[in-house]
C-alpha positions as CSV (number, residue, x, y, z in Angstrom):
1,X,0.0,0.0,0.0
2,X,1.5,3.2,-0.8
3,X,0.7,6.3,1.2
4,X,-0.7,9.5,0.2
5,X,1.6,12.4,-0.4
6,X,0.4,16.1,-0.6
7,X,0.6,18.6,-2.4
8,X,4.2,20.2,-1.3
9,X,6.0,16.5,-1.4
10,X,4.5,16.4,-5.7
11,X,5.8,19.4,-6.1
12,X,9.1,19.0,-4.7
13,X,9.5,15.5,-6.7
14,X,8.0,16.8,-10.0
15,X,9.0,20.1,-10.2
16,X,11.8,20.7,-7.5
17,X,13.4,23.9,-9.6
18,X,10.8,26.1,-8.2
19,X,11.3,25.2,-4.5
20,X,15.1,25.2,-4.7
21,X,14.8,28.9,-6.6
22,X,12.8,29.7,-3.4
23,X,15.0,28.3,-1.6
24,X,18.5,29.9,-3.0
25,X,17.1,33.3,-3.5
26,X,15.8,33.3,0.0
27,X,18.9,32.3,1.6
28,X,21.5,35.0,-0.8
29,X,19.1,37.7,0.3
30,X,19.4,36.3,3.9
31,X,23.4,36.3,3.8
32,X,23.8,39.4,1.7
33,X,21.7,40.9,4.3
34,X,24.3,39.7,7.2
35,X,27.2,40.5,5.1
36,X,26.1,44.2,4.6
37,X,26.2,44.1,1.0
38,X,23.5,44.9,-1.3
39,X,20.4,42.8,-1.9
40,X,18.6,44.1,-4.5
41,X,22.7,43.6,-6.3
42,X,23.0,40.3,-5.0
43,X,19.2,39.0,-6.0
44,X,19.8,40.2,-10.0
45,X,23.0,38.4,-10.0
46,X,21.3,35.1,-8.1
47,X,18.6,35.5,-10.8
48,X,21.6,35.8,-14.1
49,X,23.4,32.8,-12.7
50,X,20.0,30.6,-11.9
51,X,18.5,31.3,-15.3
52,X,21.0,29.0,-16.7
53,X,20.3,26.3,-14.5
54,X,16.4,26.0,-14.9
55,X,14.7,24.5,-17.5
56,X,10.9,25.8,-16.7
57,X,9.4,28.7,-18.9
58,X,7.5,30.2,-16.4
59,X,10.4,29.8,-14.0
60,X,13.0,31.4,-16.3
61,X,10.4,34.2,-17.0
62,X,10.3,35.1,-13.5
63,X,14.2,35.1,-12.8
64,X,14.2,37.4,-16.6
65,X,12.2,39.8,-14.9
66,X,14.3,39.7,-11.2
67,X,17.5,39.8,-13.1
68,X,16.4,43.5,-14.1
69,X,13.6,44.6,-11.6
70,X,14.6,47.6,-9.6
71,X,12.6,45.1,-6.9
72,X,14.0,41.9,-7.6
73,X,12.4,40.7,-4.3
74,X,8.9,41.0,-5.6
75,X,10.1,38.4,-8.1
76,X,10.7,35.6,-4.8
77,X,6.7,36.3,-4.0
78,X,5.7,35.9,-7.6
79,X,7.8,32.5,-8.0
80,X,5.6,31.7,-4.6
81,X,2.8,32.4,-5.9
82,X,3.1,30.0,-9.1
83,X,4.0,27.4,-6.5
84,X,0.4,28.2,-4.6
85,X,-1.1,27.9,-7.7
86,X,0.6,24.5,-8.4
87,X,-0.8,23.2,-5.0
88,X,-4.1,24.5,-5.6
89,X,-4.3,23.1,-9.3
90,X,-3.5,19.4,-7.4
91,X,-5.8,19.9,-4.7
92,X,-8.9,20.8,-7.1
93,X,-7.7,18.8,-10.2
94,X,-6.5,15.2,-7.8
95,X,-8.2,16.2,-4.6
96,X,-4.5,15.7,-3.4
97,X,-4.1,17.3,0.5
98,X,-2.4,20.7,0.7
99,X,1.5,20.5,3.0
């Protein structure tokens, strides 16, 4: 018998780009921010680097748009935001239980 997985363990096996982008953008803001240098810097150049690393459209859309924002951090909620759309799109498409 297998057991039931939810919505954030799918995500993370199927499409595991978006929450390691999450993931990496959220932590070079978090040291950038200890180190004293400059975020909004730091986030464009996270965002160049990563774009060659993803495969996803919408994903590589989204770092396009950080990589020249003058607030690249908006671009870490709208990446969320796709993510809580992916969850949502399980739970009413497979009736799968959100995280």
């Amino acid at each position: 018998m297998t057991e039931a997985r939810n919505t954030r363990e799918i995500i993370n096996e199927c499409y595991p780009e978006f929450p390691e982008t999450i993931l990496n953008a959220e932590l070079c803001r978090a040291m950038d921010r200890i180190e004293g240098r400059s975020i909004k810097q730091a986030l464009k150049a996270f965002a160049r680097d990563r774009i060659t690393k993803v495969e996803s459209k919408p994903l590589k859309g989204a770092l396009e748009q950080m990589a020249v924002s003058m607030f690249p951090e908006t671009e870490i909620a709208r990446i969320r935001a796709c993510v809580g759309r992916m969850e949502s799109a399980l739970v009413k498409t497979f009736g799968v239980k959100r995280a």
